[in-house]
C-alpha positions in Angstrom: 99.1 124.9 71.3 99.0 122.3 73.7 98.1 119.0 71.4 101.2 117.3 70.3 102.1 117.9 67.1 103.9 114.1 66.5 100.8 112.9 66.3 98.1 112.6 62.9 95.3 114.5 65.0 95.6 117.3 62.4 91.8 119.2 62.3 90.7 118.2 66.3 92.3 121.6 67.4 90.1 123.4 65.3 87.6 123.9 68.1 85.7 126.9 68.1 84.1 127.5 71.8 83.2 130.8 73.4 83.2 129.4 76.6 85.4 129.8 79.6 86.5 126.8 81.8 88.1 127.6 85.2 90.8 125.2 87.4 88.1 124.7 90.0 86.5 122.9 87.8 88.7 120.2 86.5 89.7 117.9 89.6 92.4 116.7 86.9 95.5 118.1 88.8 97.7 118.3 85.6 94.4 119.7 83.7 93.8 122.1 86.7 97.3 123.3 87.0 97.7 123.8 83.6 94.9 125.9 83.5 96.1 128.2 86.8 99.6 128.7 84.7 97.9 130.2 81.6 94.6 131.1 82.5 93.4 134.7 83.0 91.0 136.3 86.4 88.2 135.9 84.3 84.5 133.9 84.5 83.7 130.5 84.6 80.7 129.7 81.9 80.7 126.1 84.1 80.6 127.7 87.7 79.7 131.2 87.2 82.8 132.4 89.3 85.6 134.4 88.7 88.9 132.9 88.9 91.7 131.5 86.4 90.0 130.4 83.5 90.9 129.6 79.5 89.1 129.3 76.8 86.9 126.4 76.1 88.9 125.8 72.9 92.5 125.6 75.0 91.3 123.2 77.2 90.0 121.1 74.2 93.2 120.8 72.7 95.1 120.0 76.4 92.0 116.9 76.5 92.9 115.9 72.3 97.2 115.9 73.5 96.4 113.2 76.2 94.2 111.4 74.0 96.2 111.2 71.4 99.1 110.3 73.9 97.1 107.2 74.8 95.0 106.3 72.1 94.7 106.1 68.0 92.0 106.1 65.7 91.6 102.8 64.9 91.6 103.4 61.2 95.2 103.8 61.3 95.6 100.6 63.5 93.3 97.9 63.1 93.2 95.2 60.8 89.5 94.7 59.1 88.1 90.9 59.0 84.8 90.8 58.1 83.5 94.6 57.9 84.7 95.4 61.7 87.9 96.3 63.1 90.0 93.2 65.0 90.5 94.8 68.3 89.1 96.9 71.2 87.8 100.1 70.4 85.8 102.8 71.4 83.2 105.6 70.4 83.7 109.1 71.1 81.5 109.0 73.7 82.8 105.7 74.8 86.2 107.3 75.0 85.5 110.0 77.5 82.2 109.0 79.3 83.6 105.5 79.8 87.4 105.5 79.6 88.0 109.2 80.5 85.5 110.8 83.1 87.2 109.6 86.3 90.1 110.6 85.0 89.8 114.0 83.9 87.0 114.2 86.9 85.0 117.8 85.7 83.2 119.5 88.7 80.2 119.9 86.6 78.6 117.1 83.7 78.2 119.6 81.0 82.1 119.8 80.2 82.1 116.5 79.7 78.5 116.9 76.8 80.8 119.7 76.1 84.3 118.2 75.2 82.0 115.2 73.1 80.1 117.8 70.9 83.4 119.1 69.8 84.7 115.6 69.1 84.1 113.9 65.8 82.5 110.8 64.9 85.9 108.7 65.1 86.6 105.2 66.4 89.5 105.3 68.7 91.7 102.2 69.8 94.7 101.9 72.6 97.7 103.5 71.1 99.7 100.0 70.7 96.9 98.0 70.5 99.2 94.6 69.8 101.9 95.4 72.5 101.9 94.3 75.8 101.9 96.5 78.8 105.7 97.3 79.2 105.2 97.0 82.9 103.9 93.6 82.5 106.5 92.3 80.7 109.0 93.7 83.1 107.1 91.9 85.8 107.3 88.7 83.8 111.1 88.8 83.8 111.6 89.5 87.3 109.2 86.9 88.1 111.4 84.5 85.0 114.6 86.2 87.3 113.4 85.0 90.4 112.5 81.5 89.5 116.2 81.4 87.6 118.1 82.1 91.1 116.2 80.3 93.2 116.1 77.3 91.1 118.6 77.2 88.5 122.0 79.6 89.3 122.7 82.0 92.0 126.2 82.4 91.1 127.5 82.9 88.0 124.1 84.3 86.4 126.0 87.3 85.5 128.2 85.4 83.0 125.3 84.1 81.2 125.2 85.4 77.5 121.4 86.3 77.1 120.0 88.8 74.3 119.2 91.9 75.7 115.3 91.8 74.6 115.2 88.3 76.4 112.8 89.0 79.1 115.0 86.1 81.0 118.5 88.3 80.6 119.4 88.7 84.7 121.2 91.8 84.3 118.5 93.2 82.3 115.9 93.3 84.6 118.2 94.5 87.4 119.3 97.3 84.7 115.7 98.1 84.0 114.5 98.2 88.0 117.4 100.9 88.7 116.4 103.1 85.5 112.8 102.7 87.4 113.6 103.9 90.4 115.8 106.9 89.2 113.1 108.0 86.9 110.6 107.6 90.0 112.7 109.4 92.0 112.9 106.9 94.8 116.1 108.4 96.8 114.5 109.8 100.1 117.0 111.5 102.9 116.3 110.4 106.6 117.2 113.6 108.2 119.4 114.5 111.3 117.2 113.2 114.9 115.3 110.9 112.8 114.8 108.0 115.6 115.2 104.6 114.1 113.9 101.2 116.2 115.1 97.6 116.7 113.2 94.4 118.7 115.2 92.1 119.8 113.0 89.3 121.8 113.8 86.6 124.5 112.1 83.9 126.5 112.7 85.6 129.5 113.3 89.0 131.7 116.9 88.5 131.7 117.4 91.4 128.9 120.8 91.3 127.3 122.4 95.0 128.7 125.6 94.2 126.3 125.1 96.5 123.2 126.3 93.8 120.9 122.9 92.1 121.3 121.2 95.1 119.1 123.6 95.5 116.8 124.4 93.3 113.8 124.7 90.1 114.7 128.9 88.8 114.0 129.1 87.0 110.1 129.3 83.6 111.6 126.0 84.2 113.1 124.1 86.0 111.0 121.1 84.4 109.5 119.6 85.2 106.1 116.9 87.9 105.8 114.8 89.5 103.9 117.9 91.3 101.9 120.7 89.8 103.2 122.4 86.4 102.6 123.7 83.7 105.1 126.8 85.4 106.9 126.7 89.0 105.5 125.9 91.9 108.4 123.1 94.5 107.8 121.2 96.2 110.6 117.1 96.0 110.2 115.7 98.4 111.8 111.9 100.5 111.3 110.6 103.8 111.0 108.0 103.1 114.1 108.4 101.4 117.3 105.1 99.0 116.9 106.5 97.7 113.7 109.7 96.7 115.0 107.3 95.1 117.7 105.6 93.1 114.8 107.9 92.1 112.6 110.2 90.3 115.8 107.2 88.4 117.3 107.1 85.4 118.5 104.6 83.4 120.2 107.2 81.5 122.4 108.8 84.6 123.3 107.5 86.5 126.3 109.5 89.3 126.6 111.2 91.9 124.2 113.6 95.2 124.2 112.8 98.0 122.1 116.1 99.8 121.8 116.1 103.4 119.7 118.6 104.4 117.0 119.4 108.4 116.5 120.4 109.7 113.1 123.1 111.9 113.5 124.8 112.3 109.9 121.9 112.5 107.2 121.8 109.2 105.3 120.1 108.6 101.7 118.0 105.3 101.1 116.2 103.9 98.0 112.1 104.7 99.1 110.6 101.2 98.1 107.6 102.0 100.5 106.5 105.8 98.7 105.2 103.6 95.9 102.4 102.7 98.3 101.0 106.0 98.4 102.5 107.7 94.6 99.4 108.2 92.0 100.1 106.9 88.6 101.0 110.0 86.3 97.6 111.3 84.3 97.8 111.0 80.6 97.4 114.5 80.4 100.6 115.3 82.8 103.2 116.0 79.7 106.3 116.5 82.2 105.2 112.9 84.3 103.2 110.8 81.8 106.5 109.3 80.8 107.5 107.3 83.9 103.6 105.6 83.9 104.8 102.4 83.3 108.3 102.4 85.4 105.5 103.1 88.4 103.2 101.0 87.6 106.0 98.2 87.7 107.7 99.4 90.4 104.3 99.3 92.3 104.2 95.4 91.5 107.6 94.7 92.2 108.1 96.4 96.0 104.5 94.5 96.5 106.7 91.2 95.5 109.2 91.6 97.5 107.9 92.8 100.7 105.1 90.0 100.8 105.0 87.9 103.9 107.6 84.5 103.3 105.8 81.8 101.7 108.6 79.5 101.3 109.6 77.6 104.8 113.1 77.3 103.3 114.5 80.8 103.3 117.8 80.6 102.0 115.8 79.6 98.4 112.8 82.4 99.1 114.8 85.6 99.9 117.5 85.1 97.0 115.9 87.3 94.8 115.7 90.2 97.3 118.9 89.6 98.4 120.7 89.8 95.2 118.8 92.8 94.4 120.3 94.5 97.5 123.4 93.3 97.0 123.0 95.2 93.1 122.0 98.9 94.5 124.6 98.2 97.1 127.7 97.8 95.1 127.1 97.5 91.5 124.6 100.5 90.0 125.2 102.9 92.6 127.0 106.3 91.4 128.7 108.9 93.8 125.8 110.6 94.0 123.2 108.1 94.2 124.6 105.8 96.5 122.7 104.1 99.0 122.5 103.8 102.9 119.7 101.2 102.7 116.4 100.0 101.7 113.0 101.2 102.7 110.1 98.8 102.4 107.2 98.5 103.9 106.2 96.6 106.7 104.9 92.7 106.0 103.4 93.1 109.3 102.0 96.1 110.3 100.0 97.8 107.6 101.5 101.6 107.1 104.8 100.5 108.6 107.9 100.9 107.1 111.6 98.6 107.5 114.9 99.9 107.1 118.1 98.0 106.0 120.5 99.6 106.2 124.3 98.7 104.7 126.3 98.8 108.0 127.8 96.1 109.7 128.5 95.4 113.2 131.6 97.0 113.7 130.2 100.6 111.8 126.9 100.3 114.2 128.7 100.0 117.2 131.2 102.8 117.1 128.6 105.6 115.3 131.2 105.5 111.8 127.7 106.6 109.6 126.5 108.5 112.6 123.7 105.7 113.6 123.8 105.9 117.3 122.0 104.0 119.8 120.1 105.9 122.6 120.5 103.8 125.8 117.9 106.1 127.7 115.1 105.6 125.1 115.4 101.8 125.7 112.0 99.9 126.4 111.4 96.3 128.0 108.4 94.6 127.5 106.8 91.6 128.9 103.2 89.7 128.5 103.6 89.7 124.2 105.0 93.3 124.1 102.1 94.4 125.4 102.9 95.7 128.6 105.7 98.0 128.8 108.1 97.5 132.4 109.4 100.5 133.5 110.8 99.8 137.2 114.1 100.3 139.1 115.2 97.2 137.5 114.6 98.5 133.9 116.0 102.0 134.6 119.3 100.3 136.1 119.7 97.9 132.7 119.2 101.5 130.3 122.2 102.7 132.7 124.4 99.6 132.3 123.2 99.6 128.1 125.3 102.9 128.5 128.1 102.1 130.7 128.9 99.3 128.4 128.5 101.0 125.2 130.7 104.0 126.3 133.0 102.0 127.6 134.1 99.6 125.5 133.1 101.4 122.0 133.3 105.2 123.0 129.8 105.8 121.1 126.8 108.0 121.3 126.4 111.5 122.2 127.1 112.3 125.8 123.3 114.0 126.1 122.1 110.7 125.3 123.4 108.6 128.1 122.1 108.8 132.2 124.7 111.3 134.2 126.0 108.0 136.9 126.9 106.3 133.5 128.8 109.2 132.4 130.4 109.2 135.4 131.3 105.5 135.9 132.0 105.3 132.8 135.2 107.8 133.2 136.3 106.4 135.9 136.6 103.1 134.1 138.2 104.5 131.4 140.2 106.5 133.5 
């Protein structure tokens, strides 16, 4: 049996059907797949066809397990005032004509007429109808954490004794957004040749050829960021070269260089951007259903902190973030779930994604993660970024990018730099 025997829904298995019900036609993919594991070749009373099918009856008891997952009768929940139940509730047919259609999406109308008949005449409620959403309350203390360290502490927080159910407690929302993301599975692998960009933009065509200039800037200089406080070193770079255009612009600032980072040792992020594009898991999906609410969260809290600045002072608006970095970099992090970096999406370029990554400037310029910059993919651009330049003059600063970098910090692979930079640069070194 499929229903879930923790739950008082004793008698709603009892279904008796004849019919057959194939995986074509349940767009449910947890409905569908179940029925393609334990179905047999044989036909479809919905579609006519032969294919894996199970009886009506089984597929009844699959739909009662994820309504009783989600919902209760509300006899067993609901005060009374007054003749009527205090609460939201729902009709049979409320429950899965309304509620429930979309989501178990049949191919054909009558298995929905179908799945009613069978149902009894019961008023159904949510299954905690008093309780907040979980992942609303976690939102509300990372919204109550954010306000905290930009307003109140930044730097002894930690040392605060707060009850652990005290949706203000720092570390406990920090705990909670790490148990998220591991029961998400959020930890993505950038493979081996995976090209990596960085913008770097000036006022005019007098690009920098000193590799220093696309590398972390030194701690004395280095701004704060998105995840990075005033004087620590991380290297931003993206996934795509257009959103490393975007995210640098600046109106005042003509010209740019596009310089290209190779992976060359595989390197293991925390995947803030998949959340984007992950469905929330169906109430019917027994092995997923679980982690609904770390997603949902999860959805709202990379939507937090990847949203465009609205704050002109950034040391106060990117504290949050930053600490947060700071926490996957050192403190939850295990052997075998430590992080590179961070991928987020892009503020600035719809579908684009941003990489930080935990490497200084000293670790970026010598290749000691096996991040190497690739002189001869280098691109200048003038006229808002817009134009690429691609002359003697251009060719000749890709070849100097080179000289310099293999001169002075013995990095990249020797495929990746021009053959007269090879050269010159052994006779320097020579």
């Amino acid at each position: 049996m499929y229903i879930d025997e923790n739950r008082n829904l004793s008698g709603y298995s009892m279904a008796e059907s004849e019919k057959r019900v194939c995986h074509r036609c349940i767009g449910n993919k947890a409905l569908s797949k179940y029925i393609r594991t334990n179905g047999e070749m044989k036909r479809c009373d919905y579609c006519g066809g032969r294919s894996r099918s199970i009886p009506f009856e089984e597929f009844f008891d699959a739909i009662m397990d994820g309504v009783s997952y989600a919902y209760s009768r509300a006899v067993d929940e609901l005060p009374v005032e007054h003749g009527e139940y205090v609460g939201k509730t729902y009709s049979s047919d409320e429950l899965i004509y309304d509620e429930l259609s979309e989501e178990i999406n049949p191919q054909n109308e009558r298995i929905l007429d179908d799945i009613v008949d069978l149902m009894p005449d019961e008023i159904w409620c949510d299954a905690d109808p008093f309780d907040n959403e979980v992942e609303d309350l976690d939102f509300y203390s990372w919204e109550a954490f954010c306000k905290m360290v930009r307003e109140k502490m930044r730097f002894v927080f930690y040392r605060v004794n707060t009850d652990e159910d005290d949706p203000n407690d720092p570390i406990g929302i920090l705990d909670r957004i790490a148990k998220y993301t591991q029961e998400a599975k959020l930890t993505r692998r950038i493979d081996k040749h995976t090209k990596l960009f960085r913008c770097r933009v000036f006022p005019d065509d007098k690009w920098p050829t000193d590799p220093g200039n696309y590398a972390p800037p030194k701690p004395e200089h280095a701004v704060p960021g998105r995840m990075n406080a005033s004087g620590i070193e991380m290297l931003y770079l993206t996934l795509e070269e257009e959103t490393a255009k975007q995210e640098t612009y600046d109106r005042n600032r003509e010209y740019a260089v596009v310089v290209q980072y190779r992976v060359e040792d595989p390197i293991y992020v925390l995947d803030l951007s998949r959340l984007d594009t992950m469905d929330l898991p169906s109430i019917f999906d027994r092995e997923r259903r679980e982690t609904a609410h770390a997603i949902k969260f999860l959805k709202q809290f990379a939507d937090d902190i990847s949203r465009p600045k609205v704050n002109v002072n950034i040391d106060t608006e990117y504290v949050p973030t930053q600490i947060m970095t700071e926490f996957f970099r050192y403190v939850r992090p295990k052997d075998r779930d430590r992080y590179d970096g961070i991928l987020y999406k892009s503020t600035q370029n719809p579908g684009g994604k941003c990489l930080v990554l935990f490497m200084n400037r000293e670790d970026v310029l010598t290749g000691k993660h096996g991040i190497h910059l690739n002189p001869a993919e280098t691109h200048f651009y003038k006229k808002q970024y817009t134009e690429i330049v691609n002359d003697a003059t251009s060719c000749a600063k890709k070849e100097l990018l080179a000289k310099v970098l293999l001169q002075r910090y013995g990095n990249m692979p020797v495929k990746d730099i021009p053959a007269s930079s090879v050269v010159a640069g052994k006779e320097k070194l020579g």
